[in-house]
C-alpha positions as CSV (number, residue, x, y, z in Angstrom):
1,X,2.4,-8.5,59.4
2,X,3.4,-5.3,56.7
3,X,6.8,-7.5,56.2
4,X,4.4,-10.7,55.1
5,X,2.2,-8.6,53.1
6,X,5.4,-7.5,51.2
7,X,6.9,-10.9,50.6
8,X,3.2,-11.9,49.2
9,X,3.3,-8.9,47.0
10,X,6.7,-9.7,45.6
11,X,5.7,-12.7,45.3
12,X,2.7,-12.2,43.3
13,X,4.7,-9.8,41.0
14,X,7.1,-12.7,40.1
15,X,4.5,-15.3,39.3
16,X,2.8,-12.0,37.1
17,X,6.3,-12.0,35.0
18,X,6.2,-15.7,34.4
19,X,2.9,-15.6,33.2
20,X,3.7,-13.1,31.0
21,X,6.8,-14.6,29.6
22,X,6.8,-18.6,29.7
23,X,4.2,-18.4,26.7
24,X,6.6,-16.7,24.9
25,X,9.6,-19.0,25.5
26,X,7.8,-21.8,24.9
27,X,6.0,-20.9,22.0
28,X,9.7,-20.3,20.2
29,X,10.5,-24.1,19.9
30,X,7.7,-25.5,18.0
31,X,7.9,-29.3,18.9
32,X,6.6,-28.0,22.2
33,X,4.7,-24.6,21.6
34,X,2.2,-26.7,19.5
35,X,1.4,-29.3,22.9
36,X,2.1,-27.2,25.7
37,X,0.3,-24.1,27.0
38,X,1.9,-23.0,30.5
39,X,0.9,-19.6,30.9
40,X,-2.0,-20.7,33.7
41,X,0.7,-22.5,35.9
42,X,2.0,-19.7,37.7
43,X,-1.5,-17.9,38.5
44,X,-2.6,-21.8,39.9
45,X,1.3,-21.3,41.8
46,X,0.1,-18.1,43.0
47,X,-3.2,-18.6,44.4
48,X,-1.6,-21.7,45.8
49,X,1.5,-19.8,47.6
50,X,0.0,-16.4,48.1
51,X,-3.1,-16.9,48.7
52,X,-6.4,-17.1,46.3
53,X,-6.6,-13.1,46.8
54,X,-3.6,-12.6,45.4
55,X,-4.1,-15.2,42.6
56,X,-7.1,-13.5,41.5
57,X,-5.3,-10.6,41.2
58,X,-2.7,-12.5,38.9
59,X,-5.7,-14.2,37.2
60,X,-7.3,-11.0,36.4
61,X,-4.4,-8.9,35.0
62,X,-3.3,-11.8,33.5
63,X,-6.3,-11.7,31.4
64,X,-6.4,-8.1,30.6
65,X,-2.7,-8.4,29.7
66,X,-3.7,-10.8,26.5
67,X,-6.7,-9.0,25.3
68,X,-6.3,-6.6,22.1
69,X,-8.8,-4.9,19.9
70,X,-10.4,-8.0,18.4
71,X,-11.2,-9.4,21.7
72,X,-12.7,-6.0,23.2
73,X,-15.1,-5.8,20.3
């Protein structure tokens, strides 16, 4: 049971990074930057995989992860 939790949480963490860094690739070549918005994939991925605990976890620091001062105002 700890083991599965563990694989989950690794899991989790790994679907956290590509939300965090596919916008960024893909917003480098402009053809598809401009169409293509891909950052919700991996939290869907992750609730779908995971579980929907762990994908609201994703969800939710993936949210607080793109805020900045104009959108805490």
């Amino acid at each position: 049971m700890k083991n599965q939790n563990t694989k989950k949480l690794a899991c989790a963490a790994l679907f956290l990074a590509l939300c965090l860094v596919l916008p960024m690739l893909t917003g480098q070549i402009p053809q598809i930057g401009s169409m293509l918005l891909p950052m919700h994939i991996p939290v869907l991925l992750c609730g779908l995989v995971c579980g929907w605990q762990y994908g609201a976890a994703v969800s939710y620091t993936h949210l607080r992860a793109h805020e900045t001062e104009l959108h805490l105002v």
